[in-house]
N, C-alpha and C positions, 0 to 999 in steps of 0.2 A: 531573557538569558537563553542562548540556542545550547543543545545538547549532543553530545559526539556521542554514540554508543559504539563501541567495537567487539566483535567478537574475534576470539582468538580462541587455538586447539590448546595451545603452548601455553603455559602460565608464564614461562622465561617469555616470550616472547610479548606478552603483555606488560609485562613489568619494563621489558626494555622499552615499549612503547611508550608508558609511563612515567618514564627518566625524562627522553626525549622531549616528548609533549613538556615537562614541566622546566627541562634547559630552554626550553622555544618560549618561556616567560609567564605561563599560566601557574597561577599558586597551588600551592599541593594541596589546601583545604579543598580545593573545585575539580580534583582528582580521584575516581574511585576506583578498586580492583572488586569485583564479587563473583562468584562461582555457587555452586550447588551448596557450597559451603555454609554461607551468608543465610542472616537470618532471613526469614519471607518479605519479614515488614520492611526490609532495607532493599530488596530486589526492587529492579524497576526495567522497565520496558518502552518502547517508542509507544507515545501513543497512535490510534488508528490514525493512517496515510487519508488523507483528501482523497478523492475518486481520481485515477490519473486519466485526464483527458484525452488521453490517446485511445485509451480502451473503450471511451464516449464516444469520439471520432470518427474508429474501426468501424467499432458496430453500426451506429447509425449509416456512413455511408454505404456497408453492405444493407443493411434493410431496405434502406431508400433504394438501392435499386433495383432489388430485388423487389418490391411491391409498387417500383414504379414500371416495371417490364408488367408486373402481373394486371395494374390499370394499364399500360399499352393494350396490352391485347385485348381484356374485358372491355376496353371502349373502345377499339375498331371491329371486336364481336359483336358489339351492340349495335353498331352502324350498319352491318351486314346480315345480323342475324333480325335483329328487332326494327330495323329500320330509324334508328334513332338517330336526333340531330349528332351534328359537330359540338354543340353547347355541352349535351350531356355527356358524350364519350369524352370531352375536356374533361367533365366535373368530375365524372368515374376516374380518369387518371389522379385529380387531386387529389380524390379521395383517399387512393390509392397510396401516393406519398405521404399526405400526412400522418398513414397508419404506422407506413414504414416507421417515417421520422418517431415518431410518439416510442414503437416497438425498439427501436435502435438508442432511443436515449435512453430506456428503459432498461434494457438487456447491457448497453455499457455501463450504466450505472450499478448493475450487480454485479457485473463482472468486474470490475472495480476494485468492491465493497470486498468479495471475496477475493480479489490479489489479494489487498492488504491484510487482512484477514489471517490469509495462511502465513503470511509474510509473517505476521505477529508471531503465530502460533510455534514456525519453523525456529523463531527468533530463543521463547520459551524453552523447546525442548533440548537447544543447543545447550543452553545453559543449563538446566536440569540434570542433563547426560554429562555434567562437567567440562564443557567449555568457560572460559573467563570473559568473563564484560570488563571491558574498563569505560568509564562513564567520565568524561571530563565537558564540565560547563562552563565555558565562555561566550563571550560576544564579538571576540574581536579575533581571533584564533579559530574560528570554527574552521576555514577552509584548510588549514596550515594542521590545524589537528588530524581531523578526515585523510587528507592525503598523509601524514606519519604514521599514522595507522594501518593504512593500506600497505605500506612500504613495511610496517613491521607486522605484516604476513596476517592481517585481519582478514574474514573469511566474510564478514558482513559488517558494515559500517551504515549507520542510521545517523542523518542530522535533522534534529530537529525541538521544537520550540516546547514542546509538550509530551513529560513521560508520566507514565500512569505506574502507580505498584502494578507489581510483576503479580499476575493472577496463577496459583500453582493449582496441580490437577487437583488435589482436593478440593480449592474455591472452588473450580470451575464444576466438579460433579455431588458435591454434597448438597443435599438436600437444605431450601432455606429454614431461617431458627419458626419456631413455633411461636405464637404469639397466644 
């Protein structure tokens, strides 16, 4: 079952979203409103985003070339300076990429981690500060939800297949229970 999350400033505005989404054929049981209001245990949140490959992409192709210029030069240094074959100043160049490459999947992969991250967190504090979620779950309606949503002046629209309870600042800073 995929999940439409919407945020809205307006609670009118969510509710009209809400009509809409449920005249376009989705049952009202699969429809939710919640705000600061709602209890903890009922809040829920997108869960974390997959790394987005573009940020994988970015990175490593700037690494790659930037430590494929840096083996350029150390292996035509090494040819001029040390006298070293053509074999080795190649190998220094690979070496060179593959540090990139290794550096650049590694640094898009955190940077990634931390979009989504904040993305969550950003997600959290809207509604905390009293914005409205409206949470509707279908399978068949997800695109047709998403875009009504948008159209009724959502500010963040999340679709996806996995939500996690909403973690509030106390979970998130209170010390764990004692055993």
């Amino acid at each position: 079952m995929t999940t439409v999350l919407g945020l809205f400033t307006q609670r009118s505005n969510a509710e009209a979203a809400a009509a809409a989404v449920q005249k376009a054929g989705v049952p009202e049981h699969q429809i939710q409103l919640m705000n600061n209001a709602t209890p903890a245990d009922q809040l829920v949140e997108p869960a974390p985003r997959s790394i987005t490959m573009k940020t994988v992409r970015a990175s490593t192709i700037a690494l790659v070339v930037i430590f494929a210029l840096f083996g350029l030069f150390a292996g035509v240094g090494s040819i001029y300076v040390f006298d070293a074959t053509v074999a080795v100043a190649a190998q220094t160049l690979v070496v060179f990429v593959l540090i990139g490459l290794f550096c650049g999947l590694f640094l898009g992969w955190v940077m990634g981690r931390s979009e989504a991250d904040n993305a969550i967190q950003e997600f959290r504090e809207q509604v905390q500060h009293g914005d409205t979620l409206l949470v509707v779950k279908t399978d068949t309606h997800a695109k047709a939800v998403a875009q009504q949503m948008r159209q009724g002046h959502a500010h963040g629209v999340a679709v996806t297949k996995h939500i996690n309870p909403m973690q509030t600042y106390s979970e998130l800073f209170s010390p764990a229970p004692a055993h």
